[in-house]
C-alpha atoms as one frame of an Amber mdcrd trajectory, in Angstrom:
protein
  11.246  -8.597  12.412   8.367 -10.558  13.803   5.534 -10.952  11.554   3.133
  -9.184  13.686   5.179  -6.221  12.998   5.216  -6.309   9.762   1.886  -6.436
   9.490   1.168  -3.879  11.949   3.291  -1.455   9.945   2.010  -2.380   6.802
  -1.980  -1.712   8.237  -0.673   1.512   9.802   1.338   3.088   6.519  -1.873
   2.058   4.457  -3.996   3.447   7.182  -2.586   6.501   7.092  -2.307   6.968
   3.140  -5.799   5.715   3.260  -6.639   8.652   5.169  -4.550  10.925   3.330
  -6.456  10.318   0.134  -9.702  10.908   1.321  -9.068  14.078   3.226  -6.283
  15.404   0.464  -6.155  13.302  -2.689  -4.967  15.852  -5.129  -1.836  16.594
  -2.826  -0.968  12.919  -2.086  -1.318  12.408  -6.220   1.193  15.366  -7.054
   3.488  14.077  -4.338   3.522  10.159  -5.566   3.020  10.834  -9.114   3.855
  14.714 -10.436   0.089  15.367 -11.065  -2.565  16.879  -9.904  -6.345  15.330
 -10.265  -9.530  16.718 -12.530 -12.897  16.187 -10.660 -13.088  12.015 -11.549
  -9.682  11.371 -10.333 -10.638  13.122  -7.253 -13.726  10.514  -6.566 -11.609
   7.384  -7.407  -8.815   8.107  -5.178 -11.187   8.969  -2.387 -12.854   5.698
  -3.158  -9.298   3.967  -3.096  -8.528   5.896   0.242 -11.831   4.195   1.444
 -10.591   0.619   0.331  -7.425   1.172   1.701  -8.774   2.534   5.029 -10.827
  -0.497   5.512  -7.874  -3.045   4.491  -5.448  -1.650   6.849  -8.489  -2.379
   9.945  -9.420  -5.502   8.939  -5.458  -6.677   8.931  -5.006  -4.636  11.916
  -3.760  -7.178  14.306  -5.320  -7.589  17.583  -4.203 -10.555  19.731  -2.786
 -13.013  16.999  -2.043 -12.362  12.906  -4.058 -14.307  10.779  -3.313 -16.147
   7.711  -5.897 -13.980   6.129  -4.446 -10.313   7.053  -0.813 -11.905   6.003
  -2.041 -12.997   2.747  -3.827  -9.781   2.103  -1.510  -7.682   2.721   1.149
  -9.744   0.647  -1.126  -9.603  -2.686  -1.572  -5.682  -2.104   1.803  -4.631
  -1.936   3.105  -7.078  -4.097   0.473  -5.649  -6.685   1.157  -2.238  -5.312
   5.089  -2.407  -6.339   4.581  -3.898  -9.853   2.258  -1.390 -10.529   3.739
   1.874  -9.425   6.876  -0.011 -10.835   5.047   0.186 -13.887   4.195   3.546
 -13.671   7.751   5.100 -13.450   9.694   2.674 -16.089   6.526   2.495 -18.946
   3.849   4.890 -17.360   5.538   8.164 -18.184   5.476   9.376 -14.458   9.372
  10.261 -14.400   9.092  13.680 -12.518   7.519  11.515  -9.305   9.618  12.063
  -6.624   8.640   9.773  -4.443   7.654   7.252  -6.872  10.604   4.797  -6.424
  10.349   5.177  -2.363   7.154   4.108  -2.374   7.495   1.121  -4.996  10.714
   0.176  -2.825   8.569   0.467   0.468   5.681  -1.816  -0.889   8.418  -4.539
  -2.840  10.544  -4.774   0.516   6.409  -5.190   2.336   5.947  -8.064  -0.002
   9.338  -9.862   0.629   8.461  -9.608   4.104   4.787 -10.626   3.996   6.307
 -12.959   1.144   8.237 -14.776   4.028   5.713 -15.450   5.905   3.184 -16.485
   3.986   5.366 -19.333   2.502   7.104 -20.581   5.574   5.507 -23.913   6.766
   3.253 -23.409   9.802   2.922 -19.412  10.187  -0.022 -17.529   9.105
């Protein structure tokens, strides 16, 4: 898999949970973690459907992949794995059902992005 791909898929999953969260946060947080949201938790994860909204278009490749979007999108799922990681082993969310998926999705992200953000000469 090219690293255009990757990154393509990468912008378009976040894309779309990005939209997800602001249109239906309190469904996409009972189906990732078991729980609904009070009023606050509502607010953030629209905020955080914003964020990821706007990350997924600025990596969004057009003509080439840059260094940038790579490296971007390396940290955040990287970040994203360890931390819903954490969530199921020490954070208490054990009735998630799709928990693990998604830590699995964002971990095997990251080995990809990983890849190429290491190798000698590709963005």
């Amino acid at each position: 898999m090219n690293t255009k791909t990757v990154v393509k898929s990468s912008s378009a999953i976040e894309m779309l949970t990005g939209v997800a969260l602001i249109l239906t946060p309190d469904l996409v947080a009972t189906i990732l973690l078991g729980v609904g949201l009070n009023g606050s938790g509502v607010a953030i994860a629209r905020l955080t459907g914003i964020a990821l909204l706007c990350l997924a278009i600025a990596c969004w490749p057009t003509n080439d992949v840059t260094a940038h979007a790579v490296r971007a999108l390396f940290i955040y799922n990287l970040l994203a794995a360890v931390y819903l990681a954490y969530l199921r082993i020490g954070g208490g969310f054990v009735g998630a059902v799709l928990l693990w998926p998604v830590c699995v999705i964002h971990f095997l992200f990251a080995l990809l992005l990983g890849r190429a953000t290491f190798r000698r000469g590709v963005p």
